[in-house]
C-alpha positions, 0 to 999 in steps of 0.5 A: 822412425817418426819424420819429426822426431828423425830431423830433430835427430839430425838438428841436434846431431848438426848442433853437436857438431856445430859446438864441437867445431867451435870448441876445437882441440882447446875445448872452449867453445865461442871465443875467448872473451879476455878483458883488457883496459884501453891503450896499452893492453888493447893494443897489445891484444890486437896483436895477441888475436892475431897470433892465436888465430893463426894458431887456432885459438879464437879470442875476442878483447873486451875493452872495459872503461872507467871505474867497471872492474875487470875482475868483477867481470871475470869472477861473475863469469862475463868473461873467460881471462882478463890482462890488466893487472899486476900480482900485488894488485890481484891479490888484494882484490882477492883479499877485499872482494873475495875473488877466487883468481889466479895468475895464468902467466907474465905479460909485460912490466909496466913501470908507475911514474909520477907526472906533472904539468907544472914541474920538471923534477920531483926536486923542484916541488915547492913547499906544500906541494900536492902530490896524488897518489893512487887509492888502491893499496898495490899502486898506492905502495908503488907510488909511495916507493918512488917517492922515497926513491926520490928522497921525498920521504921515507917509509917505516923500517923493514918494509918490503914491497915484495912481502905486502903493501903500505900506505900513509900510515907507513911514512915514517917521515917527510925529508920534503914537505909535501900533501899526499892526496888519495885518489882512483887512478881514472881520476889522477890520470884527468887531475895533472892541471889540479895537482903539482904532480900525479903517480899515474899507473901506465894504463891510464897514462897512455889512454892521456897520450903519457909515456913514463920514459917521456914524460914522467918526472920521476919513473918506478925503478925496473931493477927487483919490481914485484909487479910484472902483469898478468893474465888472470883467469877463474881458479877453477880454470887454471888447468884448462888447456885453453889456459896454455893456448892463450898465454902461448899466444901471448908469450909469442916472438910476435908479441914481444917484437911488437911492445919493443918495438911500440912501447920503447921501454916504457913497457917492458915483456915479462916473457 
């Protein structure tokens, strides 16, 4: 055999099993690239990392920022999962982008909660208030509950969180004379000197130093809520054993002993 032709041989035999190693009995190769939004879910994978190391699974977090889409990402291939989100949530950008993304398994709930620098009670908002509410549909929906949990207003008969999404159209009556304004999440969350008060999705309320337990004025009841967080991965993926070894990393005893421990009820695990 010619010299070159054995040592390419022998590199590419090496670049074999180099891909093998690195792949491990999971059969990802390099490390599973999951992206999570900052605060919350990066503090809970710190943790997730750890355990899946240990168990022999190499995942690296990417924290992605602002108005960039986590799904986006997973659907163009950028990443291998994403742990941001919940059901309801999911499924809308699967309707509106036409994603092909499926939920993995239950992280943790995460409950929405209205807060304000102004007032101490949604009850003491005065006439003419302005209220922000997010501008995606899920969360919208969920803001538009508390509020008639809160008796500030009521929404269409028969509506059923668990069955679809509503929205202004779908307030069938104000017992409280408010303004509703629509906005993305990232914005209500640096808007509370603006506004009378704000329905933050916890996510972005922790990354300003809010805990809904603490600090909100009126909090998302945790009693039959469609919206437990997920890991979400690409369709075709879903039966990949990588899939199992992630979500068993994060559905750990570790795991779980951490958000009880850091979050104290303002985040709850779904596990």
């Amino acid at each position: 055999m010619d010299k070159r032709v054995f040592l390419r041989s022998v590199a590419a035999g090496a670049a074999a099993i180099a891909g093998m190693a690195r792949a491990g009995q999971d059969g990802q190769a390099g490390p599973l690239r999951v992206g999570v939004r900052g605060g919350v879910d990066e503090e809970i994978w710190e943790v997730v990392t750890r355990v899946a190391r240990d168990q022999g699974l190499q995942v690296r977090p990417v924290v992605i920022s602002g108005a960039a889409s986590p799904n986006e990402a997973l659907n163009n291939g950028d990443l291998e999962a994403n742990s941001f989100q919940h059901v309801p949530f999911l499924r809308d950008q699967n309707q509106q982008r036409g994603y092909r993304l499926v939920s993995a398994g239950d992280t943790y709930i995460s409950p929405i909660a209205f807060y304000s620098k102004r007032h101490k009670r949604l009850a003491d908002l005065p006439a003419g208030a302005r209220l922000g509410i997010p501008n995606d549909p899920s969360n919208q929906t969920r803001a538009l509950v508390v509020l008639q949990d809160q008796g500030i207003l009521k929404l269409r008969e028969g509506f059923d969180p668990f069955q679809g999404t509503a929205g202004l159209a779908d307030v069938a009556s104000f017992q409280k004379k408010v303004q509703l304004v629509e906005a993305a999440s990232v914005v209500l969350a640096r808007s509370l000197d603006d506004l009378d008060a704000s329905a933050i999705v916890n996510s972005f309320a922790y990354q300003a130093g809010l805990i809904a337990t603490r600090d909100g004025i009126a909090v998302e009841r945790r009693e039959r809520n469609p919206y437990v967080n997920i890991i979400a991965v690409r369709e075709r993926d879903r039966g990949a054993p990588w899939v199992a070894a992630l979500l068993r990393a994060y559905q750990s005893e570790p795991v779980r002993q951490f958000i009880v421990a850091r979050y104290q009820g303002s985040v709850l695990p779904a596990f």
